[in-house]
Each structure stands twice: as C-alpha cells, then as structure tokens.
C-alpha positions as CSV (number, residue, x, y, z in Angstrom):
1,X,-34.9,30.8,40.7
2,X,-33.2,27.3,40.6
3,X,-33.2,25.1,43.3
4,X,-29.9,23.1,43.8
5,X,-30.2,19.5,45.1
6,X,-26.9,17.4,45.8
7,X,-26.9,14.0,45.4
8,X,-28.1,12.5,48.2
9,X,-31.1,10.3,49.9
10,X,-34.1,11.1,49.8
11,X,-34.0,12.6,46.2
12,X,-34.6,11.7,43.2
13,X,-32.3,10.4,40.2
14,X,-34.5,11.4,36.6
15,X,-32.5,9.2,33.7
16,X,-31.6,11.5,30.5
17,X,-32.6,9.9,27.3
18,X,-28.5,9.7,26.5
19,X,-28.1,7.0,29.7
20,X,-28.0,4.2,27.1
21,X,-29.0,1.6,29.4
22,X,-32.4,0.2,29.1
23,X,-33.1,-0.9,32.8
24,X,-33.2,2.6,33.4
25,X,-34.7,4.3,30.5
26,X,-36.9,7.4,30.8
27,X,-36.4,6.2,34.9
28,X,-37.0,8.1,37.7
29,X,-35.1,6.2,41.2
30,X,-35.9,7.6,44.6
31,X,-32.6,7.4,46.3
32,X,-33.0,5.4,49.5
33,X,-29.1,5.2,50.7
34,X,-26.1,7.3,49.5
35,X,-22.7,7.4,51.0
36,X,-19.2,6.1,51.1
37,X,-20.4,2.3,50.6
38,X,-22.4,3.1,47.3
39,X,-26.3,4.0,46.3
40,X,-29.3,2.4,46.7
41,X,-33.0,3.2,45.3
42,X,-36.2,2.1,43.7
43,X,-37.3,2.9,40.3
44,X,-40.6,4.2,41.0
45,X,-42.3,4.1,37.6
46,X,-41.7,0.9,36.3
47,X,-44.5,-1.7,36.7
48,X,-43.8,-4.9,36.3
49,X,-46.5,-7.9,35.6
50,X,-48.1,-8.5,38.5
51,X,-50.6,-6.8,40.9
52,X,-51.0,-7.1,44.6
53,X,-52.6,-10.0,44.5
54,X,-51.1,-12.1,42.2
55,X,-48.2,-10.9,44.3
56,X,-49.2,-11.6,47.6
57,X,-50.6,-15.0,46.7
58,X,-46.9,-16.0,45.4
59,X,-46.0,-15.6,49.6
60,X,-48.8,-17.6,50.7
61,X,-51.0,-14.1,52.2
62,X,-54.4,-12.6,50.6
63,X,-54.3,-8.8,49.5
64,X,-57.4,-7.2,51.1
65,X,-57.4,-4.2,49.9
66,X,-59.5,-2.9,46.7
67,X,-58.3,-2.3,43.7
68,X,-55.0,-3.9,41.1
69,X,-52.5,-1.9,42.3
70,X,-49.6,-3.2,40.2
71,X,-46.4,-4.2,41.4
72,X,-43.3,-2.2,40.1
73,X,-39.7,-3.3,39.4
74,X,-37.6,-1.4,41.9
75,X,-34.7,-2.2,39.7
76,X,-32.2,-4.9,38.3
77,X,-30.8,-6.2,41.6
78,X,-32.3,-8.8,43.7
79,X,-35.5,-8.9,41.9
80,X,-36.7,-11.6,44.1
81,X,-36.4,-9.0,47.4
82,X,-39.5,-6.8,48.2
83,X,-39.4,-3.0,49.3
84,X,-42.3,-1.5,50.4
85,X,-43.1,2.3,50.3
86,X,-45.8,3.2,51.8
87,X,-47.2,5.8,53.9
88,X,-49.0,4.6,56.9
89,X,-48.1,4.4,60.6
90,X,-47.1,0.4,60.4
91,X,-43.4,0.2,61.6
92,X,-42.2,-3.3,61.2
93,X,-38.9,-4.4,62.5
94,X,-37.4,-3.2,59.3
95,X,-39.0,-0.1,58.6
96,X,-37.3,3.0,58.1
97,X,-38.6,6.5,57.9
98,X,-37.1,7.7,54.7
99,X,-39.2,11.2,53.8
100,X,-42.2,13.4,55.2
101,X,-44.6,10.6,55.9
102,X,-43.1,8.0,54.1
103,X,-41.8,4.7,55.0
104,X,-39.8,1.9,53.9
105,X,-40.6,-1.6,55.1
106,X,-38.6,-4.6,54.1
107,X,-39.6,-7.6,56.2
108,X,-41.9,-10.9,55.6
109,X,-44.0,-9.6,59.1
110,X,-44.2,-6.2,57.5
111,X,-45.3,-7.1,53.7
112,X,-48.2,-9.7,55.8
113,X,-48.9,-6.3,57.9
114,X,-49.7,-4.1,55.0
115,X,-51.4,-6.8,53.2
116,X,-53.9,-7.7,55.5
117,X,-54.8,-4.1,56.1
118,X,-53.2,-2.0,53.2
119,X,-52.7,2.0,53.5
120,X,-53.6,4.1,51.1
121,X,-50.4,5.6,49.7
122,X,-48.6,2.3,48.7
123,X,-46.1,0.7,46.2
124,X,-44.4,-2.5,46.6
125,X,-41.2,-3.0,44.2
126,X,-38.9,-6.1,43.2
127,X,-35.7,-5.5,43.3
128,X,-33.5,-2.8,43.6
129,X,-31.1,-0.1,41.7
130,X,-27.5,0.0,43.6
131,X,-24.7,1.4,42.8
132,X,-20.9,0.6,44.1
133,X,-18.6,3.8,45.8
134,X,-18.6,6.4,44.1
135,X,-20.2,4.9,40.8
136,X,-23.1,7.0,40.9
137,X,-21.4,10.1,41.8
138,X,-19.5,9.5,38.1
139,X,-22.4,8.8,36.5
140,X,-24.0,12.4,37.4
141,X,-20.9,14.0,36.6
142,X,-20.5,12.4,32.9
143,X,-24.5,13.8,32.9
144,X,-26.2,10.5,33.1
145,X,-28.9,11.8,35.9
146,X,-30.6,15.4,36.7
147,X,-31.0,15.6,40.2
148,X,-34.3,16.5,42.0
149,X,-36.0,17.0,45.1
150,X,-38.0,13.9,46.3
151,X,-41.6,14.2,46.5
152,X,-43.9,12.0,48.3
153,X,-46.8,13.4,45.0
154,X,-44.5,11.9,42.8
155,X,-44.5,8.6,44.0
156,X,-47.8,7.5,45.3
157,X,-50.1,10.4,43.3
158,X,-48.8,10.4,39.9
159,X,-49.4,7.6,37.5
160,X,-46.6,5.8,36.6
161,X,-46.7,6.9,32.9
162,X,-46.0,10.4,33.6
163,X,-43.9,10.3,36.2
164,X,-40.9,11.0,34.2
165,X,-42.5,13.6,32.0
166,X,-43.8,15.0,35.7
167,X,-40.3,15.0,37.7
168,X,-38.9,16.9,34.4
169,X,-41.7,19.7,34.4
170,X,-41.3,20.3,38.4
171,X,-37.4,21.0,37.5
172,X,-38.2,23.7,34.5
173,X,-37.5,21.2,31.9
174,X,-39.9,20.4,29.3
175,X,-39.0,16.9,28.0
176,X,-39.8,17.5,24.5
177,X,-36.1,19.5,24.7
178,X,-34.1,17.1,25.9
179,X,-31.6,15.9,23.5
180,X,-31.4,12.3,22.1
181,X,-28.3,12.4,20.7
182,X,-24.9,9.9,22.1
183,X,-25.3,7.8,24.8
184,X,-23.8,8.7,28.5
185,X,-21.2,6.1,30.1
C-alpha cells in the first residue's frame, strides 16, 4: 500500500539523480516552510568542513559536548546563517517546533544555549535551500523531487552517507533503479 505525501512542511524533498544541479545532488531537504510565499528547508545530509567546535569557536563560544559532530550545509542560501535542529526541550526566542520532538532554533542566545549544554539528537546547518512561489511546486511536477514523509530517524539516527540511499528504501524504491538518464528543469 502506498502512502501519498503532498508537498508540504514537515516532509521531506529526496533529489532524483536527473535534477542536474549539483548543490542538490543525491539530496535529501527537510522542508521547514511551504506556502504561497515560497519553500524553505535544510539539506540534511551534506556535511560541510567543519565540526562543532571549529564552529563554535568561529562565534567566540566553546562546544562542550563530546564528540566531532560535523557541521552540515543546509543549502546554497545564506551560508553564513545558522539553523539548528535539534531535539531537546531548549526554546529560544526563535525556536520553532517543526515535527514530533523536534525543534528549530535560529538565534545567537539559542546556538550559545545548545552549545554550552548540547542535546543529544543535534545538527547545526549553514545556510539554507529556498525556493520562490510556486518554484518548488514546478519542480515536483517536471519530476525533479519524490516526496516523503519526514522522519525525525532520518535526520539525527542515520549517517549522513546513507541518508539518501535510506529515505529511498522507506518509500519502496531501491536506488540502484533509479534512472540516470536527462537532466530535470
């Protein structure tokens, strides 16, 4: 029995290997903000170069938890701006519940927060993926995107390096089958 899932926040956005464009190859984006305005999400399986520590000694603060949890590159806009998923019960001034038990934090006070004591389900992304209205929307029309339910697994349990591979195989699909034939505009 298939399960539909409509475009939408929280789900999931898994890139086909036809997408063509590389910020977004093999991707997987957990789709934050949808609606008349345009998209918004975080490439959840893309680490970038530096750890927590590295990262929070570039804003002055000292990591203390255990570990070299990377940093990962929430996607080609803003890469200077910091999102933080995590799933703990800090709530910043600008945290958002945006599934189960996760949360979304996206102030200076919250990043020194969940620094100084970090929880154990955490990511911390540069930058975002966005999309204008109804950009997106065309994009999983022209077959660009599968759509799939968001799980909380996904993002904090599964390493990075399978995710893609992982979100296919909870849909049915076994990646080996996809098609890598003309690219999707």
């Amino acid at each position: 029995m298939a399960i539909e899932v409509t475009l939408g926040a929280p789900t999931f956005l898994i890139a086909v290997p036809q997408l063509g464009d590389p910020n977004f190859n093999r991707g997987v984006v957990f789709i934050l903000e949808h609606g008349d305005e345009g998209s918004m999400g975080l490439i959840i399986n893309r680490p970038g170069t530096l750890d927590l520590a590295a990262f929070a000694s570039t804003q002055s603060m000292t990591f203390r938890g255990n570990g070299s949890s990377q940093v990962f590159q929430g996607g080609p806009v803003q890469t200077d701006r910091a999102f933080i998923l995590h799933a703990s019960q800090h709530r910043g001034p600008e945290t958002e519940d945006v599934m189960d038990s996760t949360r979304l934090s996206y102030s200076l006070e919250s990043l020194k927060a969940i620094v100084d004591a970090p929880p154990e389900k955490l990511r911390i992304f540069l930058g975002y993926a966005g999309w204008g209205p109804g950009q997106l929307a065309k994009e999983v029309t022209a077959g660009a995107w599968l759509i799939a339910p968001a799980t909380e697994e996904l993002i904090f349990e599964t390493p990075h390096d399978k995710i893609w591979d992982a979100a296919l195989r909870a849909m049915g699909i076994d990646p080996a089958l996809l098609m890598h034939s003309g690219a999707v505009h």
